[in-house]
N, C-alpha and C positions, 0 to 999 in steps of 0.2 A: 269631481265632487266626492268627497267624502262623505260616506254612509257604513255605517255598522263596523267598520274600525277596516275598509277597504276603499281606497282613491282609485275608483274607475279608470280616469285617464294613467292612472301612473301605471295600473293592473295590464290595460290596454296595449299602453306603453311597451312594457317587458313584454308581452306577446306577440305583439310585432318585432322583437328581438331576436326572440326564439324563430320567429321563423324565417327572420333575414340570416341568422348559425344554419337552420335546414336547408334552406334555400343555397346555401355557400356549399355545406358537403352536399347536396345534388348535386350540384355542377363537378367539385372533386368526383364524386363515384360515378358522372357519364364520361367524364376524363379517360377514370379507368376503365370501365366500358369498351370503349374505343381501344385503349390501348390493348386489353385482353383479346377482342372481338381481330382486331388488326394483326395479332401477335398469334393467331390460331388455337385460341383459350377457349375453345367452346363451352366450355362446361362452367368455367370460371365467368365469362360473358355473362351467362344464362343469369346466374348467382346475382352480379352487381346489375344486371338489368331488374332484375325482381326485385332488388335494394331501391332503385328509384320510383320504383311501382309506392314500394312504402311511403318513402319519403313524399312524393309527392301526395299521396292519402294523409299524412301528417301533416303538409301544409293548407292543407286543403280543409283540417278539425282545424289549427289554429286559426285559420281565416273565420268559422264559425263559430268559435270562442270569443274572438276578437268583437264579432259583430254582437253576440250574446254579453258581454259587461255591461254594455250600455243599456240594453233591455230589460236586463235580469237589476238593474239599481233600484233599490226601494225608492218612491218618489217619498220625499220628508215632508209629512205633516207641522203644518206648525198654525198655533195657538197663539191669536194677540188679545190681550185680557187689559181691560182700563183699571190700571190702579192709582 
């Protein structure tokens, strides 16, 4: 629905976008994870293991973003007048 010059579903839409792109580089940066952690990179490990600590706290705001569009939509008043 269209309200206040914003299409919920299409807003929704893209945000579930965005976090199917997050969700893609989490899995790259446990990739690297591994490869660092395997490769005796401790320090560098440590670094892309904190990266997905993010990452997944960013998927986790857009999941309640996600569920907030539909909440946050003005319900539209409307007026039927006999003329």
């Amino acid at each position: 629905m269209c309200t206040n010059g914003i299409n919920a579903s299409q807003l929704r839409g893209a945000i579930e976008q965005v976090d199917e792109a997050v969700a893609l580089t989490r899995r790259w940066t446990h990739r690297c994870y591994h490869s660092a952690f395997d490769g005796q990179l401790p320090r560098t490990a440590d670094k892309l293991k904190a990266v997905q600590v993010l990452l997944d706290e960013a998927r986790a705001l857009l999941s309640e973003a996600g569920d907030l569009v539909e909440q946050e939509v003005p319900v539209a008043s409307v007026t039927v007048e006999l003329v």
